[in-house]
N, C-alpha and C positions, 0 to 999 in steps of 0.2 A: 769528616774526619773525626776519627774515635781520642779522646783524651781522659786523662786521667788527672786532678784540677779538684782545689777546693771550689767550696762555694763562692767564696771574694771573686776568684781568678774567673769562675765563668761568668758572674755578673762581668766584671772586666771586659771579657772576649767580646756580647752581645753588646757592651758600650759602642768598644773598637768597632763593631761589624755595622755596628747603627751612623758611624761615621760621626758618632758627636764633635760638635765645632769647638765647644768650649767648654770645658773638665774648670770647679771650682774645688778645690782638696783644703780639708784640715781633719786630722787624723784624731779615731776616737776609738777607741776600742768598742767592737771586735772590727768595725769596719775599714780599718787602718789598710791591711794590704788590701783592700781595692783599691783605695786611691795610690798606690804605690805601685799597684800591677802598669793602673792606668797610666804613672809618670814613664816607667819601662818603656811603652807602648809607645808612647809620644818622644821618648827620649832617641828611640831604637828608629823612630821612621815610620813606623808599621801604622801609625797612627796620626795624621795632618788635623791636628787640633792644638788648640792657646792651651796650655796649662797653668790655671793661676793660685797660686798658694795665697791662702789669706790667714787672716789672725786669729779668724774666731769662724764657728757655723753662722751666726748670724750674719757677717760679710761672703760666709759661703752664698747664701741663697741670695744677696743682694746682687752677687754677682752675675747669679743664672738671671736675676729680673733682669738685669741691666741690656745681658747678652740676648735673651731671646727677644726685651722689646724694639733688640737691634737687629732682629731678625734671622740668630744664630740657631744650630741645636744644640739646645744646654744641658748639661745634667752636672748633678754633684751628687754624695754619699751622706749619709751618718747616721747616731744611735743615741737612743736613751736621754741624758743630757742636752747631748746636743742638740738633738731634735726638739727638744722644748726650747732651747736659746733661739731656735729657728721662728717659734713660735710665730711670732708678726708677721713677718716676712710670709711664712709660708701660707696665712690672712691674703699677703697684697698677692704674694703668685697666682693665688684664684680667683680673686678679685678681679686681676689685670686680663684673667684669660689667655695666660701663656702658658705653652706647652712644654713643662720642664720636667725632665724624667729627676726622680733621685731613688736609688736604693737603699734601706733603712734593714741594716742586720741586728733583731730584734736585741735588745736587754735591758734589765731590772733598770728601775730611773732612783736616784738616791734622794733624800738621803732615806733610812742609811747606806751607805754607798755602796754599791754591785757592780762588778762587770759581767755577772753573770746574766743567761739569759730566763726573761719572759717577754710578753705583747704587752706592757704595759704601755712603754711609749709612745707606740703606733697607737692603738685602741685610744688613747688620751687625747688624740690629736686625731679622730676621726671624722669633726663635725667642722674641719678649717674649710672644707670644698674641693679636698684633693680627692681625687681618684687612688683608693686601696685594692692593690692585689697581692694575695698572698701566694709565697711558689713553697713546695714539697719536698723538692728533691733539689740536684744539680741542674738537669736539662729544664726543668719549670725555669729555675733563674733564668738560664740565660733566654729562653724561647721568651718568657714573660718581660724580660727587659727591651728584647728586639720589636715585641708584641705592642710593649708600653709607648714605645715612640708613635708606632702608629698613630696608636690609639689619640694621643697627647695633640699630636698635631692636626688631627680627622676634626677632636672635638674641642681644641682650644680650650684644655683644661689640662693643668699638671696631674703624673700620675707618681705614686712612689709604687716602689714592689721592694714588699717586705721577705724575710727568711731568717728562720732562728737566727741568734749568734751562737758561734762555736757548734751545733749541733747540726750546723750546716755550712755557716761560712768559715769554718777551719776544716772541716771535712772533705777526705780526697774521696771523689766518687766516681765512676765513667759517662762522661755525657759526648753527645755529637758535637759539633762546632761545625753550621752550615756553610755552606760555599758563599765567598763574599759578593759572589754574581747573582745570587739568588736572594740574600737581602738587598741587595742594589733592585732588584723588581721589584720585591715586596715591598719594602722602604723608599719612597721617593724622596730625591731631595725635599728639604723643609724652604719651603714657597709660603713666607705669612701671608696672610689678606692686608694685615696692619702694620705695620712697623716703622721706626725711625728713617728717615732717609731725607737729608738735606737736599736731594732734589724736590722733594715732594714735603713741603713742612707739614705738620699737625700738631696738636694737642693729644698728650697720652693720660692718662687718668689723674683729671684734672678734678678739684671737688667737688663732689654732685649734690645738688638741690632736693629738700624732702620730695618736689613736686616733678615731675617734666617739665622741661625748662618750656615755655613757650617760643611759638614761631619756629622749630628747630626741625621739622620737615622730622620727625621722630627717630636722631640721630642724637640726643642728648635727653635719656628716659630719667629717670630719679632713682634715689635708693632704691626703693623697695623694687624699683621694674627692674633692674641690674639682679638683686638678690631672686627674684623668682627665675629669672632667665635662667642663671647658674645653676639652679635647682634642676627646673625643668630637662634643659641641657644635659645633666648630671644621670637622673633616672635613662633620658632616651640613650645616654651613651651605654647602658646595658644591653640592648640590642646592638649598638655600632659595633662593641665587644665581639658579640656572638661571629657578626660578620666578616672581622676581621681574623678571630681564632677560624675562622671556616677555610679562609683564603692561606692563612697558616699551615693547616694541616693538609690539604690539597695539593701546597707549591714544597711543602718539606717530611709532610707525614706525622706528622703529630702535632696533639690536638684534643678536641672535642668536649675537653671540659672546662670549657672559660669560665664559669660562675661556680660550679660545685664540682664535684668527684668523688662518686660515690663507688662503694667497694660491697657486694653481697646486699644490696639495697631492693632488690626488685621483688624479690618474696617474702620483707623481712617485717617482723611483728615489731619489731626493735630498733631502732637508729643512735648509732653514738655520733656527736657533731662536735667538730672541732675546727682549728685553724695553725697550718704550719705542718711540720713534719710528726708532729704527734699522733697526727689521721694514720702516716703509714704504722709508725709503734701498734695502734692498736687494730689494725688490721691482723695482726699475729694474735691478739687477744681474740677477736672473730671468729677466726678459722677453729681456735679452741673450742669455743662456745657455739660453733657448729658442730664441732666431730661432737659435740656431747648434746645435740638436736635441737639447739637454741635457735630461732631465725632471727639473726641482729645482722646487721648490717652496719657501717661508720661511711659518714660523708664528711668531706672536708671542705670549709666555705672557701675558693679559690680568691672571691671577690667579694671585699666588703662593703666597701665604700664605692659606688653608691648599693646599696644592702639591694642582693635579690631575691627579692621577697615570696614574688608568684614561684619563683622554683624551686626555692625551699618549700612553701607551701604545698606545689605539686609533691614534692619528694615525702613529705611528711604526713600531709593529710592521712586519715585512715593505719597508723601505724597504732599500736599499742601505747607507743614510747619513744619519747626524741630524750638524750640523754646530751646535754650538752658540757664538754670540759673546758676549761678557760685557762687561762696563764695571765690572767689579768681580770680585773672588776671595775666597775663603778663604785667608788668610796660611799657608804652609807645605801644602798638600794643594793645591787647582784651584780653578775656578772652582763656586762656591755652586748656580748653575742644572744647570751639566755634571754635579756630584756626584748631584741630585735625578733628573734623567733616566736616568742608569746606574743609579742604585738601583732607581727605579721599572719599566726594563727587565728587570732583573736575574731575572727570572722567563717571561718571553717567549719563547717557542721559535722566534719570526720578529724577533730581537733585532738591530738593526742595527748597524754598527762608529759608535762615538760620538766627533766628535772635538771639540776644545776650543780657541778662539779667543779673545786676551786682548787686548782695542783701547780708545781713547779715554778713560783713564783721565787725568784730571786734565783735560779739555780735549781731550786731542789729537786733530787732526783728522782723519776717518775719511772715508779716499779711497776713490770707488766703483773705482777699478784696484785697491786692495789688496783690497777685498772679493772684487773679480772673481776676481783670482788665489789667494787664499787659496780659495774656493768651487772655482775649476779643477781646483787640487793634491788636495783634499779628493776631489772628483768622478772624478779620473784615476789614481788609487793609493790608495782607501779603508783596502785590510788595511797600510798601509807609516806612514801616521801616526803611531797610537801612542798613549797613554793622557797623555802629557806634554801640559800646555799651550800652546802656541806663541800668542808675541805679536807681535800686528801693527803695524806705526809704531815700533818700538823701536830707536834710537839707540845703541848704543855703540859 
């Protein structure tokens, strides 16, 4: 069924269609009507889940630990602030290896205070263990939230799926809404291996020893074997991705770009990279800079956390130019994506000149001329840029 639906309402729908058991809500700008779609939904019937209002995000996600280490499917919402008040918490959801979806409608994090949007908050909170995926459009959200559960519960790691705010979660756009009998296949009920259950008592993440515990028949590892686990686990869950976008696209038809999306890439001397719905903006920028014989191509990272590294690297190797845009940095070093690309190059013998573009941060608005020209200068004098960040829109 064809609808017409912000970006909130279709995260919403792929909630509902995911059959989550237990919705945690407190409302933050711009993520507000999702949780609000979701009460409708639950209010109305349509949707057989606990709706639980709490005081603060940081009792949001204590909520999802509590539910999923009870063997529920959890998910909650938020933004910017809030997602940093989350901060611990969203530490122990990786830790615990519970599989809780949350949606994060990107914006500026204060002070001084924004509601406007960039990827700061997400990007700042990259390295907690959570599973990042970033959606495009309207049909990414919802296919990537229905996707995320999978995903979450295959690999006993939370996932969030991030998308602008306003620039997409207030935006009315047309997407599908799959038949609820076809994510009922795709999505199997959520079956833990672990969980609470007073017929079966256990211990749940109880404090762990620098060492392996001894005698423990290797069911009590130490810190450090817990932290490589999650790691390791983390990387392999990029293939399980692939897998499961495969079974996606097969049972509903779309598809096939779980980790990147690339747009004029196959013959191109040139790559612009980016994250969020800025990839489609400067796809119009492209097609310019083809009609006038440029070969540039833009890839948008789909998935960041855990970073895929080998297909960026496939995509990149051998180009003239990766030209990456950010909506966010690492304070005092560059931009967070820029860093992950040069690292991940950093071995490549067909290693292209990397350059680093720092736009729309807090809001501000990102003109297809500054794109164009920044893309020209990048495309017309590669070796003369430079390792420095240069920022576009900037006032002083």
């Amino acid at each position: 069924m064809h609808i017409i639906e912000s970006g909130n309402a279709a995260a919403a729908t792929g909630v509902k269609l995911a059959r989550a058991q237990v919705i945690a809500a407190y409302p933050i700008t711009p993520q507000t009507p999702l949780t609000e779609k979701l009460s409708e939904f639950v209010e109305s019937k349509e949707l057989d889940a606990e709706y639980i209002l709490v005081e603060s995000e940081h009792s949001a996600m204590a909520v999802c630990i509590a539910a999923s280490t009870a063997g529920t499917r959890a998910f909650t919402a938020t933004s910017a602030n809030g997602l940093l008040y989350m901060s611990e918490q969203l530490h122990w959801a990786a830790g615990a290896r519970l599989p809780i979806v949350m949606c994060v409608p990107n914006r500026g994090i204060g002070a001084p205070w924004t509601v406007w949007n960039d990827q700061q908050d997400t990007i700042s909170q990259r390295d907690v263990g959570w599973i990042q995926i970033y959606a495009n459009d309207h049909q990414q959200i919802i296919d990537s939230v229905i996707k995320a559960f999978r995903l979450a519960q295959t690999v006993s790691i939370p996932v969030m799926v991030c998308y602008d705010g306003y620039l997409l979660s207030h935006t009315y756009m047309p997407f599908d809404q799959p038949d609820q009998s076809k994510v009922d296949s795709f999505l199997p009920a959520f079956v833990p291996a672990h969980f609470l259950d007073p017929e079966n008592p256990g211990n749940f993440n109880a404090i762990t020893l620098p060492d392996v515990r001894p005698n423990s028949d290797g069911i009590a590892p130490g810190y450090i074997e817990i932290r490589s686990n999650l790691h390791e686990d983390l990387r392999a869950a990029l293939d399980t991705y692939i897998d499961i976008d495969k079974e996606f696209e097969k049972e509903f038809g779309r598809g096939g770009n779980p980790l990147v999306e690339e747009y004029e890439c196959d013959d191109a001397d040139f790559v612009a990279v980016c994250i969020g719905s800025l990839s489609y903006q400067l796809r119009d920028v492209i097609d310019i800079m083809r009609n006038d014989g440029v070969k540039i191509g833009v890839m948008g990272v789909q998935m960041y956390r855990p970073f895929p590294d080998k297909v960026i690297v496939d995509a990149l190797s051998g180009k003239k130019c990766a030209i990456v845009f950010e909506k966010a940095l690492s304070y005092g070093n560059q931009g967070a994506l820029y860093g992950d690309i040069k690292s991940a190059l950093y071995n490549s013998d067909k290693r292209p000149f990397v350059h680093n573009y720092l736009l729309g941060l807090g809001g501000r608005e990102i003109k297809t001329q500054q794109l164009l020209d920044a893309l020209t200068e990048s495309c017309t004098s590669p070796e003369t840029i430079g390792d420095t960040p240069r920022w576009i829109g900037l006032k002083l």
